[in-house]
DRENFITI-971440 format. One line per field, with one value per atom (N, C-alpha, C, O): residue in one letter; x negated, y negated, z negated; residue number from 1; atom name. Coordinates in pm, 1 decimal, padded with zeros to 6 digits, m for minus. Each point is the difference from the previous one (the first is absolute). Layout:
BEGIN
code [a, ...]
x [X, ...]
y [Y, ...]
z [Z, ...]
pos [NUM, ...]
site [CA, ...]
//
This chain:
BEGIN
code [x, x, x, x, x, x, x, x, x, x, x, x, x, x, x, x, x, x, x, x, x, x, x, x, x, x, x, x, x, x, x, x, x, x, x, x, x, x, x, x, x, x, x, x, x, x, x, x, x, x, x, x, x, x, x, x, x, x, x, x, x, x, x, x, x, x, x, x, x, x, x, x, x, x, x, x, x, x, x, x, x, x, x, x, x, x, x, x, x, x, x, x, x, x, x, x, x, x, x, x, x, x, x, x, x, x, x, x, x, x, x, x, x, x, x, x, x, x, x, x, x, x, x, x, x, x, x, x, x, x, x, x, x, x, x, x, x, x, x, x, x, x, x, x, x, x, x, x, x, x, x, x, x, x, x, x, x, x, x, x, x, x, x, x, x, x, x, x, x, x, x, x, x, x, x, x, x, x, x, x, x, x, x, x, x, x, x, x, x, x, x, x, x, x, x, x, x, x, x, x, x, x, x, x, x, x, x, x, x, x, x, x, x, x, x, x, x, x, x, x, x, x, x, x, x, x, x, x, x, x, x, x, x, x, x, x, x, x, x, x, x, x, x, x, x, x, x, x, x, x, x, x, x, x, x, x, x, x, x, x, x, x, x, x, x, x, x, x, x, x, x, x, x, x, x, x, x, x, x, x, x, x, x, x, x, x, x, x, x, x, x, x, x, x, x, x, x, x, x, x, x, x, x, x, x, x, x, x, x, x, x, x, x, x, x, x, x, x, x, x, x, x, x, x, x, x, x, x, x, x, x, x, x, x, x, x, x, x, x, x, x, x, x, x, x, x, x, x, x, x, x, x, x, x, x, x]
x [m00084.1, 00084.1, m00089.7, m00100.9, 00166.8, m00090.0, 00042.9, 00103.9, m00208.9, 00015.6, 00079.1, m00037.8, 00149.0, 00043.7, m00134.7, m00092.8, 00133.2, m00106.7, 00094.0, 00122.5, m00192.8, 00047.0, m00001.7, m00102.9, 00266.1, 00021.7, m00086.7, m00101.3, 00083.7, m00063.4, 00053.4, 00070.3, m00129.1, 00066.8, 00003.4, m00067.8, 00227.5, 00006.8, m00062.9, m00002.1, m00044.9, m00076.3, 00133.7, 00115.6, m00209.9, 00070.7, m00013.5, m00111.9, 00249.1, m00047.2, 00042.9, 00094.9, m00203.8, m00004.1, 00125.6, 00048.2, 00039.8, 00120.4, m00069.6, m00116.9, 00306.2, 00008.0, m00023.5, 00055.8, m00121.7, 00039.5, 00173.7, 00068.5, m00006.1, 00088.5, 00020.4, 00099.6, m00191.5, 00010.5, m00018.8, m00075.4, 00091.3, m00116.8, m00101.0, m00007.5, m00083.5, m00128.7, 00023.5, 00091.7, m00188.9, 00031.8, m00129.7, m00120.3, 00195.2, m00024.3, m00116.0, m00052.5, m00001.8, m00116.1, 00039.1, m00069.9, 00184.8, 00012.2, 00045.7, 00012.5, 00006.1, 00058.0, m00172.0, 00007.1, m00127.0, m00092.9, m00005.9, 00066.0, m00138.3, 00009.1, m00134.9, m00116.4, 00147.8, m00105.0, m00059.2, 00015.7, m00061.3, m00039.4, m00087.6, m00054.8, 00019.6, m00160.1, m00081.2, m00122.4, 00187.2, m00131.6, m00078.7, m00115.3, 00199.1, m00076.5, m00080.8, m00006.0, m00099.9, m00142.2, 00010.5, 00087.0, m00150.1, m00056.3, m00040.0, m00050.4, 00090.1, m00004.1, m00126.7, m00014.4, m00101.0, m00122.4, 00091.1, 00109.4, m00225.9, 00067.4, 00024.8, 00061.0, m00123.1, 00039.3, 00133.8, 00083.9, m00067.1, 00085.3, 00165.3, 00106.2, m00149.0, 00127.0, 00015.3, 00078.5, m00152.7, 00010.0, 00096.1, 00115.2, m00145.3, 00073.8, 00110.6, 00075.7, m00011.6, 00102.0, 00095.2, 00113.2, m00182.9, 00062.0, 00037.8, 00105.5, m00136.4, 00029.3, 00121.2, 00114.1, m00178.9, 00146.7, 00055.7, 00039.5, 00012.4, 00135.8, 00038.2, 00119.3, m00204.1, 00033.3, 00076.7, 00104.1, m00106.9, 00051.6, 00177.2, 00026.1, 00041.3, 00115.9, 00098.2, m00007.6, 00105.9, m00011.6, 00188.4, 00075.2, m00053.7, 00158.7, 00044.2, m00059.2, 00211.5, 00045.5, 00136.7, 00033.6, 00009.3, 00148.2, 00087.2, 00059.8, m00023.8, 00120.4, 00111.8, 00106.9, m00103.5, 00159.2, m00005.1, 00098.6, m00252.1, m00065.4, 00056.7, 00063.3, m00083.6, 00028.7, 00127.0, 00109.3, m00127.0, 00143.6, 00053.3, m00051.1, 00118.9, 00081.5, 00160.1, 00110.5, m00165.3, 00154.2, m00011.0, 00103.5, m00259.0, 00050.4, 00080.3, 00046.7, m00049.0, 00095.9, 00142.8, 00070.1, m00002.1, 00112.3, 00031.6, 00121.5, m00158.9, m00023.3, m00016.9, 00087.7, m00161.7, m00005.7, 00133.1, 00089.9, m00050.5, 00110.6, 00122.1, 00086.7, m00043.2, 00087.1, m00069.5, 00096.5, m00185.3, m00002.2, 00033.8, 00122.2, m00186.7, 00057.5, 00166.8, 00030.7, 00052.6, 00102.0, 00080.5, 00106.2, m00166.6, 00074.8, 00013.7, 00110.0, m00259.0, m00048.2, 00126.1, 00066.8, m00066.5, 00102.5, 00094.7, 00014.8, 00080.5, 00105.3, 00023.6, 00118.8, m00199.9, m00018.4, 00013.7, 00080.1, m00170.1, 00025.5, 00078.4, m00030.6, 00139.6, 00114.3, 00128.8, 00106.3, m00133.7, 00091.7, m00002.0, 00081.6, m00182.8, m00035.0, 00063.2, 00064.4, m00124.9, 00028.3, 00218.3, 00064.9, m00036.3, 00150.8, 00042.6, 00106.0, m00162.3, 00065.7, m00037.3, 00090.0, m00194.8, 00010.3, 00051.0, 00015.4, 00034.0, 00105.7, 00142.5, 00082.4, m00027.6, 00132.7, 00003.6, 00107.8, m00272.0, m00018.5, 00033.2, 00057.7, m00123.7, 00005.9, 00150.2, 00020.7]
y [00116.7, m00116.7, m00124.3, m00022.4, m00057.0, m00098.8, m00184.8, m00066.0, 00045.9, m00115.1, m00152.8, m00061.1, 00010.4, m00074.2, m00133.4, m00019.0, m00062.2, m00083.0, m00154.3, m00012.3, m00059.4, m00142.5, m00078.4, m00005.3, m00088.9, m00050.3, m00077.7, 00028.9, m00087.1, m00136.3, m00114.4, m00026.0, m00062.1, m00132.3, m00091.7, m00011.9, m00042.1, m00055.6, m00120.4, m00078.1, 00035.3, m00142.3, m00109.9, m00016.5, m00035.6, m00151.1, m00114.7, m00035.2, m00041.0, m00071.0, m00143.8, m00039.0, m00025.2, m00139.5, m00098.9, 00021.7, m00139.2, m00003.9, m00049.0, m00023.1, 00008.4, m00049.6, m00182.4, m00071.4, 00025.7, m00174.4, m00023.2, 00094.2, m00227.4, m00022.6, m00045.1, 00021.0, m00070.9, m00046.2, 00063.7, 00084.8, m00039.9, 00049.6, m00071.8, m00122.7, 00215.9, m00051.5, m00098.6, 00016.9, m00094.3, m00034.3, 00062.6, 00017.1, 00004.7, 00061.4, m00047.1, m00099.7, 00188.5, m00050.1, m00149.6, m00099.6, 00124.6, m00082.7, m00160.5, m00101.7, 00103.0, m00116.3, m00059.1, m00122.1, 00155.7, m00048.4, m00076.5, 00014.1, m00173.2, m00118.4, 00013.8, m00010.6, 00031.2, 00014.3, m00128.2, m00005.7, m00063.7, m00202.7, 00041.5, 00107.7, m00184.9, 00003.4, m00088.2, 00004.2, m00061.4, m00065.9, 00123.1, m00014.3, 00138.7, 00052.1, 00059.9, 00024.5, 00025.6, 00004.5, 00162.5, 00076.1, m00055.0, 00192.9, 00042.0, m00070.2, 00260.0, 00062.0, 00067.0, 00038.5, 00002.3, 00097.1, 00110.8, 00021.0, 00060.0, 00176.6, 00069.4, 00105.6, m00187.1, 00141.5, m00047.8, 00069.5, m00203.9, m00094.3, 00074.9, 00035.7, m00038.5, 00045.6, 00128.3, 00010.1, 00101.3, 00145.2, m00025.0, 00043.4, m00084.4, m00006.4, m00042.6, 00067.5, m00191.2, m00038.1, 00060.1, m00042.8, 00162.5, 00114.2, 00082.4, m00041.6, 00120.7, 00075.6, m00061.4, 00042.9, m00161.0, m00016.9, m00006.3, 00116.5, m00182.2, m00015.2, 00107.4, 00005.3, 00123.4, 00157.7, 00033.6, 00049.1, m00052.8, 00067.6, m00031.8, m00101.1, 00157.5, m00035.5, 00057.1, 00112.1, m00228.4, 00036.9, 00003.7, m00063.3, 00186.7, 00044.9, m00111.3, m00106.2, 00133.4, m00126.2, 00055.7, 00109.9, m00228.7, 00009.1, 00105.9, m00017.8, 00127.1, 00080.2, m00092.3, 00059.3, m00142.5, m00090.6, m00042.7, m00007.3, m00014.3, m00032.2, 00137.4, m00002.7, 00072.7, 00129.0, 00012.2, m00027.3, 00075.6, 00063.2, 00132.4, 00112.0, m00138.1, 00146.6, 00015.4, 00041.1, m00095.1, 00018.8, 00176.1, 00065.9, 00005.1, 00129.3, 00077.4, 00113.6, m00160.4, 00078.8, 00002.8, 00078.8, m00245.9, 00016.7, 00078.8, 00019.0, 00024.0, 00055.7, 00148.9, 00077.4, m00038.6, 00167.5, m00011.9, 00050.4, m00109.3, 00037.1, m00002.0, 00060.8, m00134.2, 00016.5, 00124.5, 00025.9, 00043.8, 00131.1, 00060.0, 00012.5, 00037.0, 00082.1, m00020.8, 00105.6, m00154.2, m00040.9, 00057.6, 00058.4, m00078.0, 00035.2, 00128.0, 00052.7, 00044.8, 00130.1, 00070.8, 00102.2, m00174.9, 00091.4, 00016.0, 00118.3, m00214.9, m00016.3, 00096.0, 00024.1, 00022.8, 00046.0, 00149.0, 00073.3, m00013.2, 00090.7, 00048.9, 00113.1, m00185.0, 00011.3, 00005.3, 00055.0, m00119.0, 00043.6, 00151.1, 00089.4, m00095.4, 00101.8, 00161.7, 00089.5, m00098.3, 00050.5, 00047.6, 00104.5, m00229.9, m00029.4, 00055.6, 00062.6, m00072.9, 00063.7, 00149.6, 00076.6, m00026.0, 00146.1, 00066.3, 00120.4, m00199.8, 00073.2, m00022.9, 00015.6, m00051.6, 00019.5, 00101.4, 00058.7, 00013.6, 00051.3, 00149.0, 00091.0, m00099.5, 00138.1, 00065.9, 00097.5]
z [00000.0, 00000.0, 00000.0, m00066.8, 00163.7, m00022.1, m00082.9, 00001.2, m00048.4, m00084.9, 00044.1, 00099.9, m00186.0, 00095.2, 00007.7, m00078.7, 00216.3, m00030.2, m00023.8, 00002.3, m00017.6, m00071.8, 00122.6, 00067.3, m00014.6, 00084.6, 00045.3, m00063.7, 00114.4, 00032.7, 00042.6, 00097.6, m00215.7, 00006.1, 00181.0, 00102.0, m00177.2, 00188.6, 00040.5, m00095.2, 00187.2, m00014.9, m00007.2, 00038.8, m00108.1, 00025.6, 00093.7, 00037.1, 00014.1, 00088.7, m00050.6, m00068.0, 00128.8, m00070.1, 00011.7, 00111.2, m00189.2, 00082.4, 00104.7, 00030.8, 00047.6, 00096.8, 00010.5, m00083.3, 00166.4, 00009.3, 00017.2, 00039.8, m00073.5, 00018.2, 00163.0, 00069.2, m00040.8, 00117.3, 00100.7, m00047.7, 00223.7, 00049.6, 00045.6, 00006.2, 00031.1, 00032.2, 00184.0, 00080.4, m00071.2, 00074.4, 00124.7, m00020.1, 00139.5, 00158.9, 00029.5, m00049.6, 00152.7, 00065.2, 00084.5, 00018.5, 00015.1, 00121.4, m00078.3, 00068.3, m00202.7, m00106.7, 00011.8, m00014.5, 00031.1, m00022.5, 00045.6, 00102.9, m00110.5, 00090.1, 00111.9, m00038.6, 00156.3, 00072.8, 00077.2, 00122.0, m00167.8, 00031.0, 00080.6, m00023.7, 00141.4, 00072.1, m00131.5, m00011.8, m00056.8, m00112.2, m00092.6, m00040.7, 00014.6, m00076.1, 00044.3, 00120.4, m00229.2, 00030.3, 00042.4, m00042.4, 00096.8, 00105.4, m00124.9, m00087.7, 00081.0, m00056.6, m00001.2, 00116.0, m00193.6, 00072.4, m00018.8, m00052.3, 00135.3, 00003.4, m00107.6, m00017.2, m00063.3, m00170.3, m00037.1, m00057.2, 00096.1, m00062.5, 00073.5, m00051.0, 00162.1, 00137.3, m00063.8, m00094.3, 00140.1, m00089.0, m00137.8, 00000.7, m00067.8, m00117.7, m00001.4, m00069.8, 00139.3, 00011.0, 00112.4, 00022.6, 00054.3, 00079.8, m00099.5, m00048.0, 00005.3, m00125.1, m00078.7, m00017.5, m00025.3, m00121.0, 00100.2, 00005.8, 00119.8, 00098.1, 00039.3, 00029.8, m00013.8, 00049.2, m00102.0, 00043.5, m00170.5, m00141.7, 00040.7, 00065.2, m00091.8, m00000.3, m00131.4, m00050.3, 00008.6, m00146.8, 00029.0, 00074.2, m00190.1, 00010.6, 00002.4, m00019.3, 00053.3, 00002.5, m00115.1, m00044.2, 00030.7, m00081.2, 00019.7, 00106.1, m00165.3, 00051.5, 00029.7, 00014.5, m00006.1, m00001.6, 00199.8, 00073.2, m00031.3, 00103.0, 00075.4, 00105.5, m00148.5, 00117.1, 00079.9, m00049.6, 00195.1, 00053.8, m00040.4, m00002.8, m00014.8, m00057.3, 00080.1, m00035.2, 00152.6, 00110.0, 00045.5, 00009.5, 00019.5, m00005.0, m00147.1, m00007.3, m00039.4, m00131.1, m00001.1, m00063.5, 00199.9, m00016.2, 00115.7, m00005.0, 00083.9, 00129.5, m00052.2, 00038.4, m00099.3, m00040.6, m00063.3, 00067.2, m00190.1, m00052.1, 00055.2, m00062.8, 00201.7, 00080.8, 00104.6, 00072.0, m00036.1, 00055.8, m00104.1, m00007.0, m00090.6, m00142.0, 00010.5, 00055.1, m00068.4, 00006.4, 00110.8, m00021.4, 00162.5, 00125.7, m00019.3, 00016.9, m00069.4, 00018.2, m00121.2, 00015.9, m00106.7, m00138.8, 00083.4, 00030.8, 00035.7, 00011.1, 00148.9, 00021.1, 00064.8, 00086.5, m00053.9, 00057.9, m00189.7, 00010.7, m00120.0, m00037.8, m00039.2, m00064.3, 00097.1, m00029.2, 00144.5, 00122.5, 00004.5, m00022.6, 00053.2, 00081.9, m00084.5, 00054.7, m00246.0, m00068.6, 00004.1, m00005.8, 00016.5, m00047.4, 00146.7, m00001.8, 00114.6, 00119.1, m00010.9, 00034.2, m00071.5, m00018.2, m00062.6, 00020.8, m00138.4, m00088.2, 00047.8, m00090.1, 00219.1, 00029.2, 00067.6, 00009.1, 00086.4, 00101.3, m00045.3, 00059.7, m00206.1, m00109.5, m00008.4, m00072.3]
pos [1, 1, 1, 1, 2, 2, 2, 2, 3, 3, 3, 3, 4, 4, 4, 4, 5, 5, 5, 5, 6, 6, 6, 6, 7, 7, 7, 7, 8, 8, 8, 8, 9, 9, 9, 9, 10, 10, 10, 10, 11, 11, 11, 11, 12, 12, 12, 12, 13, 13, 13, 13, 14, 14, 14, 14, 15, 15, 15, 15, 16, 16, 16, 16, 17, 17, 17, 17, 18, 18, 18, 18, 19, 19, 19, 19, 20, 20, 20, 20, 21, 21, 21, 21, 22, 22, 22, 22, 23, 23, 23, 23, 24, 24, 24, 24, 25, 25, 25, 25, 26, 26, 26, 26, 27, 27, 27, 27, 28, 28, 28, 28, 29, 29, 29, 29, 30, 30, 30, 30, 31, 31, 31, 31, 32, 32, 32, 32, 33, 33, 33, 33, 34, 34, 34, 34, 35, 35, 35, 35, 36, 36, 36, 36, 37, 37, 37, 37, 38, 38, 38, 38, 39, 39, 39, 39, 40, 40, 40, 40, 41, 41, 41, 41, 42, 42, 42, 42, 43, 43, 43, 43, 44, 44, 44, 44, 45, 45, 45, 45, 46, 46, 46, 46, 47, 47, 47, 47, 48, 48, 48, 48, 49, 49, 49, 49, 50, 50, 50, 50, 51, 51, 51, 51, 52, 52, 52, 52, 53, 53, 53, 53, 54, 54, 54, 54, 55, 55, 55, 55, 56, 56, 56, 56, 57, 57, 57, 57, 58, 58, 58, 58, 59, 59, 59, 59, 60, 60, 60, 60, 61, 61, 61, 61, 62, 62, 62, 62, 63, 63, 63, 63, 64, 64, 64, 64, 65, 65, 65, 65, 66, 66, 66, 66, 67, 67, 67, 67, 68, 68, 68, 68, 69, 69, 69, 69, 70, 70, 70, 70, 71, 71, 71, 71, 72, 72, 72, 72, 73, 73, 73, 73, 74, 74, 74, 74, 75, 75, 75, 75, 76, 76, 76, 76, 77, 77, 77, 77, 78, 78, 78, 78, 79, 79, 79, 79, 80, 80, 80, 80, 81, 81, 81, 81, 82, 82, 82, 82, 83, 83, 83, 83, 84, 84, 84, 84, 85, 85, 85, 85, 86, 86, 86, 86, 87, 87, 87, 87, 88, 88, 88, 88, 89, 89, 89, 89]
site [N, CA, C, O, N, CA, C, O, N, CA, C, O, N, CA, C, O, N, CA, C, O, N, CA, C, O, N, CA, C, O, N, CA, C, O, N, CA, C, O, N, CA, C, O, N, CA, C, O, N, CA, C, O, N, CA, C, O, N, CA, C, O, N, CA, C, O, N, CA, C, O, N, CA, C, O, N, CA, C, O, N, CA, C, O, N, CA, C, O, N, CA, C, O, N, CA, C, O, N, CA, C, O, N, CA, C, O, N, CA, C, O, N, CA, C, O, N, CA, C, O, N, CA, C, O, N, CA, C, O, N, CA, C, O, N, CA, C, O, N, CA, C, O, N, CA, C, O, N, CA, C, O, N, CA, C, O, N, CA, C, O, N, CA, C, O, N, CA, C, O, N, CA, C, O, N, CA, C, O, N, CA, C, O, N, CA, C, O, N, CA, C, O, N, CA, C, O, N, CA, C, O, N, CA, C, O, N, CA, C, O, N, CA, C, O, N, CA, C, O, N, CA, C, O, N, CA, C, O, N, CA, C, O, N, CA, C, O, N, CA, C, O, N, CA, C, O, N, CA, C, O, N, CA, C, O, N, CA, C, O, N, CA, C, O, N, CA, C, O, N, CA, C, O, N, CA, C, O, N, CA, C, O, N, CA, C, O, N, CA, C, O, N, CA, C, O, N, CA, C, O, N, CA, C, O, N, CA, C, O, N, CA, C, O, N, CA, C, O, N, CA, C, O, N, CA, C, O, N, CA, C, O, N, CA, C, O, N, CA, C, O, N, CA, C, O, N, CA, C, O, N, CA, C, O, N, CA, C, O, N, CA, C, O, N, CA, C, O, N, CA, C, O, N, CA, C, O, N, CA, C, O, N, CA, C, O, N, CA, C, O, N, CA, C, O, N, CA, C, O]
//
């Protein structure tokens, strides 16, 4: 038999900001500001590659009303189907 072992703790995640963050494209891109060197560019590729969850409230969730009207068509399709074989009996 073997020994139980001891769960492991879940991480924690830091909160959330209230706000969101703001877009690559929110950045002000002026011909006044000054050129990036390459370590500088690299880095600020990276953080702009990262892409961070967004709000569940943000999401589409129009396939859910769409499955639940197939679910729906499909019951009723085969409670027909059920209720016509039992007259056939």
């Amino acid at each position: 038999m073997t020994a139980r072992q001891p769960r492991r703790a879940r991480r924690r995640l830091a909160a959330a900001p209230a706000l969101p963050r703001p877009s690559a494209s929110a950045v002000d891109e002026s011909p006044a500001a000054p050129a990036l060197t390459p370590a500088a560019a690299r880095a600020a590729a990276r953080r702009a590659a990262v892409h961070h969850r967004e709000h569940h409230v943000t999401r589409d969730y129009s396939h859910v009303h769409r499955d639940l009207i197939t679910v729906s068509v499909v019951a009723v399709i085969v409670i027909a189907f059920v209720v016509g074989m039992s007259f056939v009996i």
